[in-house]
Each structure stands twice: as C-alpha cells, then as structure tokens.
SESE-822668 format. One record per residue (C-alpha): residue number from 1; y, x, z. Coordinates in Angstrom, 2 decimals. Example, Ala and Ser with C-alpha at 12.3 -4.5 7.8 and 13.67 -1.06 7.14 Angstrom:
BEGIN
NODE   nr    north     east       up
NODE    1    -4.50    12.30     7.80
NODE    2    -1.06    13.67     7.14
***
This chain:
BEGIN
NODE   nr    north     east       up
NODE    1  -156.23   100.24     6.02
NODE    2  -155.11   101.59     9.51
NODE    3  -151.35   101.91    10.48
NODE    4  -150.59   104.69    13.19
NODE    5  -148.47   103.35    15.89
NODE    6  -146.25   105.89    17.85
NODE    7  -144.82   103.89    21.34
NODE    8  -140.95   104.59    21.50
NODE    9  -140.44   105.72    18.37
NODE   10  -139.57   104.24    15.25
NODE   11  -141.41   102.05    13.14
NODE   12  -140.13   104.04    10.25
NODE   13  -142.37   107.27    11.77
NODE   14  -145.37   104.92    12.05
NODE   15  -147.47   105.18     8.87
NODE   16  -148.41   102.11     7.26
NODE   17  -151.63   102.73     5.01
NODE   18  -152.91   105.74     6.78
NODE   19  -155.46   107.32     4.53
NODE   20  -155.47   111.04     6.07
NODE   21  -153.90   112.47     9.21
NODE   22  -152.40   115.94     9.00
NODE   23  -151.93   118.18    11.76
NODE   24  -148.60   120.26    10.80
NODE   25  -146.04   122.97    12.11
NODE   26  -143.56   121.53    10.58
NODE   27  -141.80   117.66     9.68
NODE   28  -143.28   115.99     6.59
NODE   29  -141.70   116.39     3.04
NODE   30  -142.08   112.95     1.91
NODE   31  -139.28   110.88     0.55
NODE   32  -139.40   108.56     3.54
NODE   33  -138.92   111.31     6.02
NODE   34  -136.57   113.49     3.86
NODE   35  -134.83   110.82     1.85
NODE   36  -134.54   108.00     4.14
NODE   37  -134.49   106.15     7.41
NODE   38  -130.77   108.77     8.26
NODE   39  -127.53   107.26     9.58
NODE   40  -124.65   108.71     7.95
NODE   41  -121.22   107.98     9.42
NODE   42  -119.35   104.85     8.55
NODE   43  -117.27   106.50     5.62
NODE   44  -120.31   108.39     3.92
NODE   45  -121.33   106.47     0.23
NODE   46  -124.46   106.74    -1.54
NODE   47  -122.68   108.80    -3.72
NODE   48  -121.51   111.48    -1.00
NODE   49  -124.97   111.27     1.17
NODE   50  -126.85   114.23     1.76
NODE   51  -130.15   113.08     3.03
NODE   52  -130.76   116.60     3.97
NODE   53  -127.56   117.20     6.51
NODE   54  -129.44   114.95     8.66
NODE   55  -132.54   114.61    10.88
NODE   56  -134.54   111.53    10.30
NODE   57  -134.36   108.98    12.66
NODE   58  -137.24   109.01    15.05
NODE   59  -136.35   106.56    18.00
NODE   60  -134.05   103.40    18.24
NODE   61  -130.85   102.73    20.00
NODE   62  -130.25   100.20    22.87
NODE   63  -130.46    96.49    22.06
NODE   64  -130.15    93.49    23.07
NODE   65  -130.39    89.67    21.58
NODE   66  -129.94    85.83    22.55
NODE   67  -133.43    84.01    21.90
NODE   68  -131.51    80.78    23.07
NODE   69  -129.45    78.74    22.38
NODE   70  -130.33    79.01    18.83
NODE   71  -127.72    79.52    16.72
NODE   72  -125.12    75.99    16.19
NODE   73  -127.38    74.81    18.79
NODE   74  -125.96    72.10    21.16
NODE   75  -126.47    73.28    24.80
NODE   76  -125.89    71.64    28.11
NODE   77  -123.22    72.43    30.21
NODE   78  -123.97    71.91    33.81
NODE   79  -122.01    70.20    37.04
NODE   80  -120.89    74.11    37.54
NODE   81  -120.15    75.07    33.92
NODE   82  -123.03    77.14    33.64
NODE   83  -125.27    77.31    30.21
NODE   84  -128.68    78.89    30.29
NODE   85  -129.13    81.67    27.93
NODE   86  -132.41    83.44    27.29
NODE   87  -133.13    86.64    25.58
NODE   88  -134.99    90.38    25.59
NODE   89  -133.61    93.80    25.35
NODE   90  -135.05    97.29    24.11
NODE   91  -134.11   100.60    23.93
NODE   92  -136.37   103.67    21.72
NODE   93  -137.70   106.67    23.10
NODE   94  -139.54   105.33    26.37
NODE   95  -135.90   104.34    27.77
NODE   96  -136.05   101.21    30.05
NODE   97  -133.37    98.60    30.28
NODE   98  -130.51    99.02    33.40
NODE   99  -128.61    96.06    32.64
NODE  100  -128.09    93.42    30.32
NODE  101  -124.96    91.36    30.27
NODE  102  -123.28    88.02    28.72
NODE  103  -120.41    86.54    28.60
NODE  104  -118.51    83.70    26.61
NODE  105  -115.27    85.77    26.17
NODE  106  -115.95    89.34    25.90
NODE  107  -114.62    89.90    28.66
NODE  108  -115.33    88.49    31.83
NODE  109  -119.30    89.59    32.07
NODE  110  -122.33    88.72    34.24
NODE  111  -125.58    90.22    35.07
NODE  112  -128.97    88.39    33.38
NODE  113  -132.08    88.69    35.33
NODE  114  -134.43    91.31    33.79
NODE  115  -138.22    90.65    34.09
NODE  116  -140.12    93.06    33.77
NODE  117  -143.57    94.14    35.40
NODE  118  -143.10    95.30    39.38
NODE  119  -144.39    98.65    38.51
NODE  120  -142.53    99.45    35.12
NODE  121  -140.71   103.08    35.58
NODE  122  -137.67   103.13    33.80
NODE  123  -138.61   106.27    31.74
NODE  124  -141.85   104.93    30.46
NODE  125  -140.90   101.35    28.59
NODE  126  -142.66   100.73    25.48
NODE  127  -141.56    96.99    25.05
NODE  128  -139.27    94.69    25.37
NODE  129  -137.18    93.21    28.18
NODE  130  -136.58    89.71    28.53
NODE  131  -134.40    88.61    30.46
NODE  132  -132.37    84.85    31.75
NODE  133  -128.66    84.28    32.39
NODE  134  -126.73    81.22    34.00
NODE  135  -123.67    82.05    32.35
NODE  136  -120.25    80.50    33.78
NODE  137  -118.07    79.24    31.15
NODE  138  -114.32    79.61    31.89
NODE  139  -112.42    76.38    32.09
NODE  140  -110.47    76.82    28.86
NODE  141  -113.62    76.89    26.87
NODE  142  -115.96    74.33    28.81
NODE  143  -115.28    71.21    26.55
NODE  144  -117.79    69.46    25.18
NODE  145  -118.25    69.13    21.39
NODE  146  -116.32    72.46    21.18
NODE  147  -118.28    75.51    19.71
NODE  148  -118.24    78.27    22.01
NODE  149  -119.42    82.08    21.39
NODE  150  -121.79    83.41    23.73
NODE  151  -122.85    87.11    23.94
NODE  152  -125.08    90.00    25.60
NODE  153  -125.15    93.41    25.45
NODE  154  -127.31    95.87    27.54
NODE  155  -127.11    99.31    28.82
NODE  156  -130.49   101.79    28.69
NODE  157  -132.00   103.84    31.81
NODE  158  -129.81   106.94    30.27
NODE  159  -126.59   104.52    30.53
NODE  160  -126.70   103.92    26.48
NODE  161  -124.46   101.04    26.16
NODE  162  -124.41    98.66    22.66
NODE  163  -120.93    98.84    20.96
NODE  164  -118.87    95.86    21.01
NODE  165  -118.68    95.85    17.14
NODE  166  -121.05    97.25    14.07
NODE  167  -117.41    98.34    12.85
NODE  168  -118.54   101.83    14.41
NODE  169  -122.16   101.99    13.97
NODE  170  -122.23   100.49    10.20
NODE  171  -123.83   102.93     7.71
NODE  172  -124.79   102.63     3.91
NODE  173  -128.54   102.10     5.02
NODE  174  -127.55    99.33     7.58
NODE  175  -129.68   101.11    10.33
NODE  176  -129.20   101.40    14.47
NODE  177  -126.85    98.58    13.57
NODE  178  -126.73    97.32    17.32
NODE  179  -123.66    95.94    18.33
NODE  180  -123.24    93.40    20.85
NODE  181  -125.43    90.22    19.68
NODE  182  -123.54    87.02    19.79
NODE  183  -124.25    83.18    19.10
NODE  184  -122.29    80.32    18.12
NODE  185  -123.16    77.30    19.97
NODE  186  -121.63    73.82    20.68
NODE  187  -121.34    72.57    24.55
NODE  188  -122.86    68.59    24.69
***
C-alpha cells in the first residue's frame, strides 16, 4: 500500500491506501472529504451540522507544545528562577514559525529560541519548529514543592496567533483545537 503525502496540508487530504490516483476538475465526493474533517462553530451539534455549508479542511492552524517538563514532572529551579522548557511549533500551509512564547502566568511572556535550519524561508516550512526557553518564574510562584503551570503559544509567518483557550476554537469534531498548550509541573 502507498499513502500520498501532501507537505503543508492536512493529513486528513493525504490518502492512506492509495490504490488509484485521479486527476479531477473538481474536489472529491467521498465521505471523508464531503462528510468530514469541517469545523463548525462552537454552538453547531451533530444534529444541526451541515457538512455541506463548509469547505473541508485542507491545512492546519498554528501550534505550539511543551516536550519538557513532562507533565507533574519535578523541574529544577535555578540560582535565577529560571526553568528550562523545551518544545516545537508548526503551522499548515507552508507557514513558518515568527515567535513562540512561554510564560508561568499568562501573562508576563518571553521569547524561546527557535531552531531552525539557517536557510529556512518563512513561506516554505514543511516541519516542525523546536524551540528552548529559560523561563523566569515570578517570585510569588518560585517555591519549591509547589506545582506551577507553565505555557507556550506561537505566532505563524502570517501573524496567526494560538488562542488562549479551546473555549473559542472547540467544535463537535474536536479539530484545529489549538489553544495555548500548558503543563503542570512541580519546582524541586
């Protein structure tokens, strides 16, 4: 079996099982094209959905995620109450990553380090991002044994920014879910 891979676009649109290819004027009538892979508003049930109001989804939002700590993890807080956070970032559609951010309050933020090859043009990223953070830990949460939320979010080449909660990007399918990632941890 062969699986057609499509760079920045999304994994829905890349057939698993490939048995034919079809060259066409028009978008496939298949149930996963028609009847699936759509983000309806937050208010929209499976009874109300009309899979055919939308366009199916065919590249993926800006997103972001802590690799470590690992979740409950207990992480080292040094002489400067900094803790090191690691993590990558993506956006759909060819869109590179700007900016990723963290912070342990949600609001006081600082810039990771991206690393990504020398050459990589912004408009032309087909992978991930990762990226490293020293992130300062405000006074009134640096003490040790106490669990402490730490978060990132990241902003595309086209400015995309993740929203601070799924509150406004949750849908009955659950898809382009991509608010801000966060991770509990405990400081040693």
């Amino acid at each position: 079996p062969v699986r057609c891979v499509i760079p920045g676009t999304a994994g829905a649109r890349s057939v698993k099982w490939l048995s034919k290819l079809i060259v066409a004027s028009g978008e496939s009538q298949s149930h996963w094209q028609q009847n699936d892979y759509k983000a309806f508003h937050c208010s929209v049930t499976w009874d109300d959905a009309d899979f055919s109001s939308l366009p199916a989804i065919q590249d993926m939002p800006v997103n972001s995620a802590i690799s470590s700590p690992a979740p409950k993890e207990q992480v080292a807080l040094s002489p400067t109450n900094t803790v090191q956070l690691k993590g990558w970032a993506f956006s759909g559609g060819g869109r590179g990553i700007a900016r990723v951010e963290v912070s342990a309050d949600g609001k006081t933020w600082t810039s990771a380090e991206l690393q990504r090859p020398e050459n990589q043009a912004l408009e032309r990223t087909w992978a991930w991002t990762f990226w490293t953070a020293e992130l300062p830990v405000p006074k009134d949460l640096a003490i040790p044994g106490k669990p402490i939320t730490v978060m990132c979010k990241a902003a595309d080449a086209q400015y995309n920014v993740q929203p601070e909660t799924i509150d406004s990007v949750w849908n009955i399918r659950g898809v382009l879910c991509n608010s801000w990632h966060k991770v509990q941890t405990v400081l040693e």
